[in-house]
Each structure stands twice: as structure tokens, then as C-alpha cells.
C-alpha positions as CSV (number, residue, x, y, z in Angstrom):
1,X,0.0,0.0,0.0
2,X,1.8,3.5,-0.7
3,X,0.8,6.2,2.4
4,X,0.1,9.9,1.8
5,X,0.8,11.9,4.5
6,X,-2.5,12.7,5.5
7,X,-3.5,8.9,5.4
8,X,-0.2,8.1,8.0
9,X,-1.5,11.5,10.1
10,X,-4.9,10.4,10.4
11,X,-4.5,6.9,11.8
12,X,-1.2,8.1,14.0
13,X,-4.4,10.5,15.5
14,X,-6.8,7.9,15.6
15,X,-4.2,5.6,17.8
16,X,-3.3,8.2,19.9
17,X,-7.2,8.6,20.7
18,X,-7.6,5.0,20.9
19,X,-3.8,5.2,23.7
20,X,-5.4,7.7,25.6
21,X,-8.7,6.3,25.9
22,X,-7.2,3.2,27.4
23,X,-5.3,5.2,30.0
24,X,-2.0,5.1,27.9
25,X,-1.5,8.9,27.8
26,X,2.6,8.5,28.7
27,X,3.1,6.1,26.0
28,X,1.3,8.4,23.7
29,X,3.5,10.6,23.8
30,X,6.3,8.9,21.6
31,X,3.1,8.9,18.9
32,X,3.4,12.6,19.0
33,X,6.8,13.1,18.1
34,X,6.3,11.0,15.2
35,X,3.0,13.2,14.3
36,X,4.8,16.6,14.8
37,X,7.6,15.6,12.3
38,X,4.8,14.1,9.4
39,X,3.3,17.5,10.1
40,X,6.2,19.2,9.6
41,X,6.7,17.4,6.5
42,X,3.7,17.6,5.1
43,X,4.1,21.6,4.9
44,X,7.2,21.6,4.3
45,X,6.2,19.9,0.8
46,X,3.3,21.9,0.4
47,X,5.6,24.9,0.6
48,X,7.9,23.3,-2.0
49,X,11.0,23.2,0.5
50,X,11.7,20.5,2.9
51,X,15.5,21.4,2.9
52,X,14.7,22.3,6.1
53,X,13.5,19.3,7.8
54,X,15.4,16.7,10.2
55,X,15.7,14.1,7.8
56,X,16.9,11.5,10.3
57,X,13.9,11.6,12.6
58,X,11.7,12.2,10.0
59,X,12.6,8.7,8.1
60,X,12.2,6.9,11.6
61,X,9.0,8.8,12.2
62,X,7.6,7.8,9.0
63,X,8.9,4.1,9.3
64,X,7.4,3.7,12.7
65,X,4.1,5.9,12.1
66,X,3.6,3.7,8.8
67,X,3.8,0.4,10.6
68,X,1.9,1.5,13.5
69,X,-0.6,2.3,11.5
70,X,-0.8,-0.6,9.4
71,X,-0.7,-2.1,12.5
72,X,-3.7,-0.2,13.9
73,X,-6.3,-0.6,10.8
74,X,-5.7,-4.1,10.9
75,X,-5.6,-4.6,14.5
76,X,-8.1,-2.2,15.6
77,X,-11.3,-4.6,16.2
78,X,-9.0,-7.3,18.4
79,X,-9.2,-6.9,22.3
80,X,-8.2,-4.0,23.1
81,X,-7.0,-4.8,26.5
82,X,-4.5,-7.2,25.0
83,X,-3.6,-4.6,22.1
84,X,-3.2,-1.9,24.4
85,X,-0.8,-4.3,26.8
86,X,1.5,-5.5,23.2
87,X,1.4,-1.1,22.2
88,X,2.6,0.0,25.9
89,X,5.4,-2.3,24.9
90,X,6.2,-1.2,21.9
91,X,6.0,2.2,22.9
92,X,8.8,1.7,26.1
93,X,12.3,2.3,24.8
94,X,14.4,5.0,22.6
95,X,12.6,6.6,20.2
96,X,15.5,6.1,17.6
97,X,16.7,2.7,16.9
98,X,20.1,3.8,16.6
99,X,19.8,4.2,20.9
100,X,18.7,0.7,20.9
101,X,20.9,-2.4,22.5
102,X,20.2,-5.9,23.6
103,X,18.4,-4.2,27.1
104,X,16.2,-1.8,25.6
105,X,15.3,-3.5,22.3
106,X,11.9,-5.4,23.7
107,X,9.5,-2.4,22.6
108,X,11.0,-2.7,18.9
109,X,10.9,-6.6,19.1
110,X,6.9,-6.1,20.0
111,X,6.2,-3.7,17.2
112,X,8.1,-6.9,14.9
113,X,5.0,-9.2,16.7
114,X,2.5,-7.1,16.0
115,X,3.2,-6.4,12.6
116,X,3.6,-9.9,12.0
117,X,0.0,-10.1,13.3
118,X,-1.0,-7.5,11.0
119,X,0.2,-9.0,8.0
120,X,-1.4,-12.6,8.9
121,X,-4.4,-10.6,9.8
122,X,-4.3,-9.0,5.8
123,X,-3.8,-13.1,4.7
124,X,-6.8,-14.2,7.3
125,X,-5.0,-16.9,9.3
126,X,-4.6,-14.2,12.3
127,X,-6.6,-15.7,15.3
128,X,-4.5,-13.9,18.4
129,X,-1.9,-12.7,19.6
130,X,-0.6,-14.8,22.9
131,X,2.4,-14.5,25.2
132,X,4.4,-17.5,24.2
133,X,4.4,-18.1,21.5
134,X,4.2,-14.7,20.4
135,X,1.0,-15.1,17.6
136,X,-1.6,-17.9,17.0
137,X,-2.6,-18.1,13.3
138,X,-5.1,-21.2,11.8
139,X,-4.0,-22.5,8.5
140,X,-6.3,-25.3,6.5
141,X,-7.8,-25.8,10.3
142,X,-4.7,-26.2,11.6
143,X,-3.4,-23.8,14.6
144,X,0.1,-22.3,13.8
145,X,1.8,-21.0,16.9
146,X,4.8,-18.3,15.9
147,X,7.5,-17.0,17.7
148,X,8.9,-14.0,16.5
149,X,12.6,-12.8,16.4
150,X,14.2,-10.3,15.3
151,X,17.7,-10.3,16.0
152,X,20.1,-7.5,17.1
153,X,23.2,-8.3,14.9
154,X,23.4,-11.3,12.1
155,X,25.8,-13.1,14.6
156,X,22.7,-13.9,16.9
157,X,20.2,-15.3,14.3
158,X,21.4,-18.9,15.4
159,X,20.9,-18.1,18.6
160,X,17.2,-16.9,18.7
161,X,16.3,-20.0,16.1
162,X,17.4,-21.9,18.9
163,X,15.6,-20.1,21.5
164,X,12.5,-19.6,19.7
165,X,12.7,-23.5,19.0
166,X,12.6,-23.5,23.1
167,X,9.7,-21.4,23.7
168,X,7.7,-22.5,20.6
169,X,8.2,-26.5,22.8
């Protein structure tokens, strides 16, 4: 799907709504940093000059607004209590990847579950998302328990295949 601006703008709005109406008003906040820099963006082009803009945070804002959101519209009808406990996760943590490390790295690793739930949700085998295992998709009547990884560094792909072989057991 390509995003306009306004598309991205509108759902970041209509998360940080749905945030705040579950109590989440810290977590939130992060959401609004990403909405002030599409907003400064977005005029920016309509002036005809974004030479101005923070390019940096402005990429990162648009890569995390655009998966929240897909995230959102596809996700927005499950339990919201359990949606609202996987987006306070994802919302912990630097708001730059480049601060991340192997301690602060679970709210990133959480936004990687959820959009992995998203995108079995678009193919229609997306039944829930659990603990451990991480999603629960149904395949030909079959339940399909994933665990998610995404590693830090290539040198540790080995090493969460091996745990998520663990936790899948």
C-alpha cells in the first residue's frame, strides 16, 4: 500500500485517541513526536521546500508511524486490552533505533509481533496474539503457533532460532 501523509497522520491521531482512551497517555506521547515531524513534512512539501526538515527523525517517524498504523487498521477490532498491553510495549524504549541495545530492544521486538500479526491478519489466518508463542494463526484448520525474532546483529540469528525453537516446545 503506498501512504500519503494525511493517510499516516490520520491513523497516528486515531491511535493516539484509541492510547489515551485506554489510560496510555505516557506512552502516547512517543506517537506525538512522530506526528509533529509528518506534520512538519507535510508543509514543508506543500511549501515546496523540505530542505529544512530533520531528515533523520523524519525517516524513523515515518517508518514507525507507517507500521503502526498498518498495524492499527488491521488490529483495531481485536481486544483491546490485549492490544493496548503489546502497544505500551512497543511504545517503552528510545525513540531512535540507533539508541537501541540488547536491554532496551523489547518495545521494537513487540512492534516486529505485531506487525507480524498484521500482516497474517491481511492473509486471514490471524486468530490472536498470545504471550508465548508470540501469535496464533489457523491454517487449513490447523493452529500455527509463531514466535517472533528479530535479532540485534546477524551473529545472533542462530541463537534466537534456537531459542524460539525452546519457547515455541
Amino acid at each position: 500500500m503506498t501512504w500519503k501523509f494525511e493517510q499516516v497522520l490520520q491513523s497516528m491521531r486515531e491511535l493516539d485517541a484509541f492510547l489515551k482512551r485506554l489510560g496510555l497517555h505516557t506512552e502516547a506521547g512517543r506517537l506525538s513526536v512522530h506526528i509533529q515531524a509528518i506534520e512538519t513534512l507535510d508543509a514543508a512539501q506543500k511549501r515546496g521546500n523540505v530542505d529544512d526538515i530533520d531528515s533523520d527523525q523524519t525517516l524513523w517517524s515515518m517508518t514507525e508511524a507507517i507500521e503502526l498504523a498498518e498495524v492499527y487498521e488491521a488490529l483495531k477490532e481485536y481486544d483491546s486490552s490485549k492490544l493496548a498491553r503489546k502497544l505500551r510495549n512497543v511504545l517503552q524504549g528510545p525513540p531512535h533505533p540507533t539508541a537501541e541495545d540488547a536491554n532496551t530492544n523489547h518495545g521494537r521486538n513487540t512492534a516486529f509481533e505485531l506487525s507480524m500479526a498484521a500482516r497474517f491478519y491481511r492473509q486471514g489466518v490471524f486468530r490472536g496474539l498470545l504471550d508465548n508463542p508470540d501469535v496464533l494463526c489457523e491454517v487449513e484448520g490447523t493452529s500455527v503457533f509463531v514466535q517472533c525474532k528479530r535479532p540485534l546483529e546477524e551473529k545472533g540469528i542462530p541463537q534466537n532460532i534456537s531459542r524460539a525453537r525452546k519457547q515455541i516446545r
